[in-house]
N, CA, C and O atoms as a MOPAC input file, in Angstrom:
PM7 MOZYME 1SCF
protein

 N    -15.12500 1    20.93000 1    14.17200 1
 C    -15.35500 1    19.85900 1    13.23500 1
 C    -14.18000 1    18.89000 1    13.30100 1
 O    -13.05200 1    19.33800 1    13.50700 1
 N    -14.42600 1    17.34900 1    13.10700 1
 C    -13.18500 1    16.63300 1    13.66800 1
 C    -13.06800 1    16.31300 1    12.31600 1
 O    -13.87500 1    16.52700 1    11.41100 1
 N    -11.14200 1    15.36800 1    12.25000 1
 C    -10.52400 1    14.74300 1    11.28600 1
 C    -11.89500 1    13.89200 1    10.15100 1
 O    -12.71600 1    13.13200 1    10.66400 1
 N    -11.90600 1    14.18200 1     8.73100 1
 C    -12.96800 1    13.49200 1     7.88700 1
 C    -12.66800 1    11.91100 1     8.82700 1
 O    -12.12600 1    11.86300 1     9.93200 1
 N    -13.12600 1    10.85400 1     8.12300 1
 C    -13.01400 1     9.74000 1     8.20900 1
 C    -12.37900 1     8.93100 1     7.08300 1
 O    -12.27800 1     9.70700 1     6.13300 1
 N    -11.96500 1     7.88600 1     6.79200 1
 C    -11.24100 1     7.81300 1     5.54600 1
 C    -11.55000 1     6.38600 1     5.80100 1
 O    -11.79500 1     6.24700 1     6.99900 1
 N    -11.64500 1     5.12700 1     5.06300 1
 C    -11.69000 1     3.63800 1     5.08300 1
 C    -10.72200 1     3.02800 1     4.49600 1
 O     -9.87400 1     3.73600 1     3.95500 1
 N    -10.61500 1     1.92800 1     4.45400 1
 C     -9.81500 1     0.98500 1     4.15700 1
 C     -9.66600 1     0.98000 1     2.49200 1
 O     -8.63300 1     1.02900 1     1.82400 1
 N    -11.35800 1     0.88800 1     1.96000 1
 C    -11.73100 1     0.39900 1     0.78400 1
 C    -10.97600 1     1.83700 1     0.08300 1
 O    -10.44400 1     1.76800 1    -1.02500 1
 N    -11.01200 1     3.15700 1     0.90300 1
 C    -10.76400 1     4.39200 1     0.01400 1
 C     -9.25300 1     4.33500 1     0.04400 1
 O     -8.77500 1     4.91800 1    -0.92900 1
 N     -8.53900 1     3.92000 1     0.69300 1
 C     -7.22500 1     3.90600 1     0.51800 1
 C     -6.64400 1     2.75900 1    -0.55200 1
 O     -5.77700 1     3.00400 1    -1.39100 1
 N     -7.10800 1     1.82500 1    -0.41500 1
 C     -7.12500 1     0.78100 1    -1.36500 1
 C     -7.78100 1     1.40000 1    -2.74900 1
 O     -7.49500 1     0.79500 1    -3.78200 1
 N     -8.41800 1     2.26300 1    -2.82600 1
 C     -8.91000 1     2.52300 1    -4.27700 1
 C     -7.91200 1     3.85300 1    -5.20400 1
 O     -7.58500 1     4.07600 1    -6.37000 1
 N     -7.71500 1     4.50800 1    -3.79500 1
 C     -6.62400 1     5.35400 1    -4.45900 1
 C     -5.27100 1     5.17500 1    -4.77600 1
 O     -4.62100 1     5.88400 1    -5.54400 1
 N     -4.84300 1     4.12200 1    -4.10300 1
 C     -3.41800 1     3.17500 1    -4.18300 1
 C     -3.89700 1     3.00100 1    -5.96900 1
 O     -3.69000 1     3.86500 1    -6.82000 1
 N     -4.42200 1     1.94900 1    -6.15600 1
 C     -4.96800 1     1.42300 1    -7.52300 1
 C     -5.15300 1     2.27500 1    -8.45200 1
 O     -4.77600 1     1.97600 1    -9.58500 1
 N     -5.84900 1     3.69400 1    -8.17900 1
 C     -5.77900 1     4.87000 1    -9.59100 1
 C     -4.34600 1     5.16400 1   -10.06400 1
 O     -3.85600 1     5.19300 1   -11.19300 1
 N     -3.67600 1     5.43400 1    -8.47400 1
 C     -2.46900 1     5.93400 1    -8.68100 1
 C     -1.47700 1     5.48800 1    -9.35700 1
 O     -0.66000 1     6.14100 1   -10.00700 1
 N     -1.57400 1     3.85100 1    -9.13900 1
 C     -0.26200 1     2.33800 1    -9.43800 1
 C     -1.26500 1     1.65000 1   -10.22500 1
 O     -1.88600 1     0.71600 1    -9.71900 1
 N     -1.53100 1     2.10500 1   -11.67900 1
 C     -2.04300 1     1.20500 1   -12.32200 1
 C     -1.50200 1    -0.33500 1   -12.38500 1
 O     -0.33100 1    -0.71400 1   -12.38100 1
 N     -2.85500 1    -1.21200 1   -12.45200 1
 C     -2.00800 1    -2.78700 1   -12.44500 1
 C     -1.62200 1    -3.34100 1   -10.71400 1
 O     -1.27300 1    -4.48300 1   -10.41500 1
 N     -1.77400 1    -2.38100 1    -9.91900 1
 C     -1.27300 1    -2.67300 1    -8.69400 1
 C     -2.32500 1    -3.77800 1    -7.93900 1
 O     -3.55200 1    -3.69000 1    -7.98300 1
 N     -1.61100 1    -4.75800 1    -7.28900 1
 C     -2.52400 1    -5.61800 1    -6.23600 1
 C     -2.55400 1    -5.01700 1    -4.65800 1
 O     -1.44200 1    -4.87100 1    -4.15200 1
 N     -3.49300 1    -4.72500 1    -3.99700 1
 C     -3.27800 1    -3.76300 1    -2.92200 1
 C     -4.24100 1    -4.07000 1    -2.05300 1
 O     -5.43400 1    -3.95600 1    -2.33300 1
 N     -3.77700 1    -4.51000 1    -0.86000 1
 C     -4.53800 1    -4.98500 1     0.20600 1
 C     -4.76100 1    -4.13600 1     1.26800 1
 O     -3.64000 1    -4.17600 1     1.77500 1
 N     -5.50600 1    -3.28000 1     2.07800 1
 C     -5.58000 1    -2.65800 1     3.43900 1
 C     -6.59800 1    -3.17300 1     4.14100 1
 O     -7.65300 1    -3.70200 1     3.79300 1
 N     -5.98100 1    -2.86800 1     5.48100 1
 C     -6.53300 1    -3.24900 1     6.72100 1
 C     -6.14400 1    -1.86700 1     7.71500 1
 O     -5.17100 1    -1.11700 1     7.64300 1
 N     -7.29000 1    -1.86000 1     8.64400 1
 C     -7.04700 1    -0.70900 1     9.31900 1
 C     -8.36400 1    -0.32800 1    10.78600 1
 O     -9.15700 1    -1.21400 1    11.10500 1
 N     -8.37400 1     0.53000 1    11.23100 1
 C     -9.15900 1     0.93100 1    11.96900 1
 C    -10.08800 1     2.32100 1    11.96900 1
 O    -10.97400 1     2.86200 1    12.63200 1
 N     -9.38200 1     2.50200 1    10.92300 1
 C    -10.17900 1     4.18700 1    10.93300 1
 C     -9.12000 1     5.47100 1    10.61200 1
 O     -9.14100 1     6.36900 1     9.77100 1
 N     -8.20000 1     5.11700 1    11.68300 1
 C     -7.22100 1     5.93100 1    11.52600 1
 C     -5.56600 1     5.69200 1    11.30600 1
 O     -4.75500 1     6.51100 1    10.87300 1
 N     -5.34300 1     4.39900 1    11.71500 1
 C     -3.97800 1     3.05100 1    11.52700 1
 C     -4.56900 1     2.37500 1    10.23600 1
 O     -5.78500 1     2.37300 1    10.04300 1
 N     -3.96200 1     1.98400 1     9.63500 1
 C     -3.68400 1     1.12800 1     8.13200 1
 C     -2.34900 1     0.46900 1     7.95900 1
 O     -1.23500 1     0.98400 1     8.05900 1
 N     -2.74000 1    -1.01400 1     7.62700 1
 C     -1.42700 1    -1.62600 1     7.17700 1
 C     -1.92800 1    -1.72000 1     5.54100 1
 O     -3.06800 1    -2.02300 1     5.18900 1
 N     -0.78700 1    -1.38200 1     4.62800 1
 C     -0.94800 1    -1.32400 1     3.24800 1
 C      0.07400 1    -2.35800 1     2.41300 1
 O      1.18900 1    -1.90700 1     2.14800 1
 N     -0.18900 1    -3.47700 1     2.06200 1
 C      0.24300 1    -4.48700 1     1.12400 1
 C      0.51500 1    -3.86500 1    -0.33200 1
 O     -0.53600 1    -4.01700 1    -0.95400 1
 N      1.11800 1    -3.46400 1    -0.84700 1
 C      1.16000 1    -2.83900 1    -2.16600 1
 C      1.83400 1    -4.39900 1    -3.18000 1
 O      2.50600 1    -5.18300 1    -2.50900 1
 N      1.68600 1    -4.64800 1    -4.24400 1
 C      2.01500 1    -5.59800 1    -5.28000 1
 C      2.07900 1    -4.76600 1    -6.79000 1
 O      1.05200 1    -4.42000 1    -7.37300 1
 N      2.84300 1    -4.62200 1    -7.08300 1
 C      3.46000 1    -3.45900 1    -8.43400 1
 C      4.31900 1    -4.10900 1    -9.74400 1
 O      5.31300 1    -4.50900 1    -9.13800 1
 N      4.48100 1    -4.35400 1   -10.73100 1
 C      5.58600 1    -4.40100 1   -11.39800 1
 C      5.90000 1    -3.31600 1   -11.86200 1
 O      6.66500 1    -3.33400 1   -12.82600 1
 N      5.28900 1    -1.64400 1   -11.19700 1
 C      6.06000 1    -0.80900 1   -11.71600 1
 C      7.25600 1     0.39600 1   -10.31200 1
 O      7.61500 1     1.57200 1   -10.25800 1
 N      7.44300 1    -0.92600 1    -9.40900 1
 C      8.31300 1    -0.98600 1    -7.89100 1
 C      9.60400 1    -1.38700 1    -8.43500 1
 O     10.64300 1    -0.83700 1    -8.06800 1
 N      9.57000 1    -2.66900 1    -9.61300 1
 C     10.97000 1    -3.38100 1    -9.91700 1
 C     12.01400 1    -2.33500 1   -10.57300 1
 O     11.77100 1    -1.66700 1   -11.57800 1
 N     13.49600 1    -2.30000 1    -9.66200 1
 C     14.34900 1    -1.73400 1    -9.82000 1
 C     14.33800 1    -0.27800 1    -8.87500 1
 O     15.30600 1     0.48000 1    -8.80300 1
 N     13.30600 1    -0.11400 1    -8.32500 1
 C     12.98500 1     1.04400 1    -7.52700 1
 C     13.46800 1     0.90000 1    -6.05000 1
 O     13.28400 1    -0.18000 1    -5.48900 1
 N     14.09900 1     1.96600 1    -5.36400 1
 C     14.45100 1     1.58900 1    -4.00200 1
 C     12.85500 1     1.09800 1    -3.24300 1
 O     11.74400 1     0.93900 1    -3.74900 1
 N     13.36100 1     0.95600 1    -1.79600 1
 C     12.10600 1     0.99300 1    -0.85400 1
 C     11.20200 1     2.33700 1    -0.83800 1
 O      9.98400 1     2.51000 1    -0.79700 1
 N     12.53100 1     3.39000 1    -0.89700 1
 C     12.49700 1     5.11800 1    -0.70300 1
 C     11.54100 1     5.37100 1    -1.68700 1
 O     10.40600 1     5.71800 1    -1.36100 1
 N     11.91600 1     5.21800 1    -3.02400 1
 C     11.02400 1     5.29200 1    -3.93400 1
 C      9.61400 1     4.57300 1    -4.19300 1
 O      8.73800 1     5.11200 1    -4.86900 1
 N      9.49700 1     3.57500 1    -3.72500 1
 C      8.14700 1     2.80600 1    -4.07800 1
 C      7.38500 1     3.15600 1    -2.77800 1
 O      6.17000 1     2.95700 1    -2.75100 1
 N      7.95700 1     3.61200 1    -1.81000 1
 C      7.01400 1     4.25100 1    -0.68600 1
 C      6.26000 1     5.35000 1    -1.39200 1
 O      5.05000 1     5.39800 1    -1.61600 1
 N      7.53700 1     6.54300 1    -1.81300 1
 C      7.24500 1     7.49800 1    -2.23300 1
 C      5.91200 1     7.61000 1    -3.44400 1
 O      5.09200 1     8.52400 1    -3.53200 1
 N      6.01700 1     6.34100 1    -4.32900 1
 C      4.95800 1     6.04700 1    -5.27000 1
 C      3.54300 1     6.02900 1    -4.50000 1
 O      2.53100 1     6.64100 1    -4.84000 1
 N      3.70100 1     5.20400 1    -3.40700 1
 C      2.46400 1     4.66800 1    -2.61700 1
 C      1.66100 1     6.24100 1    -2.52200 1
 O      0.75700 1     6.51700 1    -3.31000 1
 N      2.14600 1     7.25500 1    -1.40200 1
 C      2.21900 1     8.44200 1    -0.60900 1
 C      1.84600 1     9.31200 1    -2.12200 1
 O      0.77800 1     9.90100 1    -1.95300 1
 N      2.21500 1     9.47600 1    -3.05000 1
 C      2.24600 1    10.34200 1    -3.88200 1
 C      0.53300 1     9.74800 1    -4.30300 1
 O     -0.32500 1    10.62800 1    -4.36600 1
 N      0.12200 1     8.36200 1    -4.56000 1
 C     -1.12900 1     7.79600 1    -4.82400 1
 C     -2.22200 1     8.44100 1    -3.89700 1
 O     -3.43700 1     8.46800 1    -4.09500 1
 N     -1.22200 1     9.16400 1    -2.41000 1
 C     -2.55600 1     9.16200 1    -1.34300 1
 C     -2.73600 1    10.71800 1    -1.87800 1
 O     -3.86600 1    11.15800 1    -2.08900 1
 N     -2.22700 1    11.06400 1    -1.96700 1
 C     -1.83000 1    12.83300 1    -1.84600 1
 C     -2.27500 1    13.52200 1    -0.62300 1
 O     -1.70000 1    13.04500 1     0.35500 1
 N     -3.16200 1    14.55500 1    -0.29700 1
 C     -3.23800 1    15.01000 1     0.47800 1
 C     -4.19800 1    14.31800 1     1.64500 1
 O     -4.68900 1    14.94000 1     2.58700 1
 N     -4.34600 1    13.01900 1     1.40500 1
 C     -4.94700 1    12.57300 1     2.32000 1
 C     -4.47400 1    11.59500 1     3.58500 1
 O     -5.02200 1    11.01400 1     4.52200 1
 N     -2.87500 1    11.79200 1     2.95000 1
 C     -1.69100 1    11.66500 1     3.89900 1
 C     -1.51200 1    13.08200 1     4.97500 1
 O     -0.91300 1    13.03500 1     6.05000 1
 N     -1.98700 1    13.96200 1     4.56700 1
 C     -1.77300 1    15.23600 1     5.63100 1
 C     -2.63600 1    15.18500 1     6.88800 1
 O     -2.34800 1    15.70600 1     7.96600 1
 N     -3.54700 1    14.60500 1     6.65000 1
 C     -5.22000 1    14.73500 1     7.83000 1
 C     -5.93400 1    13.41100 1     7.98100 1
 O     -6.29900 1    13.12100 1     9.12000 1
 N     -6.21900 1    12.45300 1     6.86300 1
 C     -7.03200 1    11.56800 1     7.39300 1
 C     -6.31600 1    10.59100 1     7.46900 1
 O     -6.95400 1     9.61500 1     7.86200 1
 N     -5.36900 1    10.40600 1     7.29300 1
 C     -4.68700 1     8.88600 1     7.39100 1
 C     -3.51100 1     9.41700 1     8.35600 1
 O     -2.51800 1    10.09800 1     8.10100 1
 N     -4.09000 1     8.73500 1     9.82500 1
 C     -2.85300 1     9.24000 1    10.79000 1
 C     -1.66500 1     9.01400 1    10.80000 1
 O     -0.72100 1     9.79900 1    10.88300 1
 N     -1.71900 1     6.60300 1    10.60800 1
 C     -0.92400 1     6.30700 1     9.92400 1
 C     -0.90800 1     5.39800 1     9.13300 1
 O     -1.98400 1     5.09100 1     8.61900 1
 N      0.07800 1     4.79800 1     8.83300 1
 C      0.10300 1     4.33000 1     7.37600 1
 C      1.39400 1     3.44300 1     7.41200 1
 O      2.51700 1     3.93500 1     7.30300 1
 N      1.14400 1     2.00100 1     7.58300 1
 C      1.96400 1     1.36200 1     7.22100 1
 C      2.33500 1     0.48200 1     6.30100 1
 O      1.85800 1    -0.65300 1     6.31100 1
 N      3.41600 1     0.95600 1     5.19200 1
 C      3.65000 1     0.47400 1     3.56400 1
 C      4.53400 1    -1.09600 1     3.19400 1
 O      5.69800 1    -1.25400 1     2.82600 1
 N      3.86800 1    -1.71800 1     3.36000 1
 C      4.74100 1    -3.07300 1     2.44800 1
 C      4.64700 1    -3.16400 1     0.85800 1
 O      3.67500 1    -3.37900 1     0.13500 1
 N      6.01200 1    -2.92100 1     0.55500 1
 C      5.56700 1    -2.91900 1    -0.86600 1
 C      6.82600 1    -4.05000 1    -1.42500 1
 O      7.91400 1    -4.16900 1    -0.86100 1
 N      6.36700 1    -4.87600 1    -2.73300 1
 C      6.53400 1    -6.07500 1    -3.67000 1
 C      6.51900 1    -5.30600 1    -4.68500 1
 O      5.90200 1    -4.26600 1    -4.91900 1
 N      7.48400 1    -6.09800 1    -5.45100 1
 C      7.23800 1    -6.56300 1    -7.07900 1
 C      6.24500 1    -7.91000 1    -7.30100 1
 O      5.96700 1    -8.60100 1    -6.32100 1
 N      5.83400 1    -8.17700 1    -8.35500 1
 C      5.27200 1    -9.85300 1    -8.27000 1
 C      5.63400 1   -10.58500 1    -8.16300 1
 O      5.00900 1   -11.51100 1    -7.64600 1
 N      7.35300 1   -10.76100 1    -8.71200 1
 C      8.39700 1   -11.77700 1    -8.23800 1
 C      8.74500 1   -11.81400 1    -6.90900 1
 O      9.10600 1   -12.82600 1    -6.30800 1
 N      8.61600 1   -10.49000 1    -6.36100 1
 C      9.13600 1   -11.21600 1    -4.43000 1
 C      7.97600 1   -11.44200 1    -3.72300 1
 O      7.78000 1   -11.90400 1    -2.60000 1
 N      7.04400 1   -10.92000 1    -4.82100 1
 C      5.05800 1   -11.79800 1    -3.99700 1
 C      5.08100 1   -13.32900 1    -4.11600 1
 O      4.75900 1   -14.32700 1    -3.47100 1
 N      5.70500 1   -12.93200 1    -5.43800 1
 C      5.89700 1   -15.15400 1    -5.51300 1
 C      6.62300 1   -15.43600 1    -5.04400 1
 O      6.21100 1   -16.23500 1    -4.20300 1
 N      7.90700 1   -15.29400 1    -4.95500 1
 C      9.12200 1   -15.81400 1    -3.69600 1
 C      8.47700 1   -15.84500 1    -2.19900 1
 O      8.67300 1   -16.81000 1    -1.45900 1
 N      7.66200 1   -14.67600 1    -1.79100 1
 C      7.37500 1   -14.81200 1    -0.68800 1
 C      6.21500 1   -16.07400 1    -0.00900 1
 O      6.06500 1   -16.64900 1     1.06900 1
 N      5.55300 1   -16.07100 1    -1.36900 1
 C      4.45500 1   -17.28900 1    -0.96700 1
 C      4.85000 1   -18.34000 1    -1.04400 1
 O      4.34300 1   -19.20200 1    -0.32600 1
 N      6.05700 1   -18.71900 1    -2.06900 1
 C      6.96500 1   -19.94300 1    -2.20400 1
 C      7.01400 1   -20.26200 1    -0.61700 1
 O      6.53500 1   -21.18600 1     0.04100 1
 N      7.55700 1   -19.46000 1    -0.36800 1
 C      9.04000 1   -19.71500 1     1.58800 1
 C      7.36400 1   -19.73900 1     2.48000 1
 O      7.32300 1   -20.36300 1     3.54000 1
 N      6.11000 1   -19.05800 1     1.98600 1
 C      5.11100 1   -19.21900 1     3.10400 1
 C      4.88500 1   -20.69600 1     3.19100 1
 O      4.86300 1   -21.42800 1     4.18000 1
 N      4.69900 1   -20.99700 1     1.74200 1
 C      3.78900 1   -22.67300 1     1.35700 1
 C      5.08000 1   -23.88500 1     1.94800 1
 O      4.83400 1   -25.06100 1     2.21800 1
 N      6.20400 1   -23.33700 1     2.02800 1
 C      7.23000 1   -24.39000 1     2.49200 1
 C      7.23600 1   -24.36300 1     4.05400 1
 O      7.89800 1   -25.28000 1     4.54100 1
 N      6.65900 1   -23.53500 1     4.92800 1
 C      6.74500 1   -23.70900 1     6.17100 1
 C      5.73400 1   -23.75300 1     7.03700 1
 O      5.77500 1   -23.46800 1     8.23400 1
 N      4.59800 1   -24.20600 1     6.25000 1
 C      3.46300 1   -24.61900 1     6.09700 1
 C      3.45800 1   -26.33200 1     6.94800 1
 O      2.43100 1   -27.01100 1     6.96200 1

């Protein structure tokens, strides 16, 4: 029997139970995922830690269906700083 299958939309939904309030974008293929995380409960938190938030949201579905997993994670203030510096080089 092979690895379940896992989607985009299911990783994105469990991010969101986990990080109430969270804005959370994925993209992926099946088994690769890039993960946008947006939190105000990241502010004051290392990188170490707000990963760790993300991963703790997946739980065991970081062991088998999600091969990998790549985490960008924000507060809302460096989501807005960041779109500021996008819209200026525009």
């Amino acid at each position: 029997m092979g690895v379940p299958v896992i989607q985009s939309e299911d990783i994105k939904r469990l991010i969101e139970a986990g990080i109430p309030g969270a804005q959370v974008r994925v993209a992926g293929d099946g088994t690769h995922f890039d993960a946008v995380v947006v939190s105000s409960a990241f502010a004051g938190q290392t990188i170490v830690v707000q990963h760790q938030m993300v991963y703790g949201a997946l739980g065991t579905k970081m062991q088998a269906e999600i091969h990998a997993l790549s985490i960008h994670t924000l507060t809302p203030d460096a989501q807005d700083q960041a779109d500021r510096q996008d819209a200026q080089t525009r």
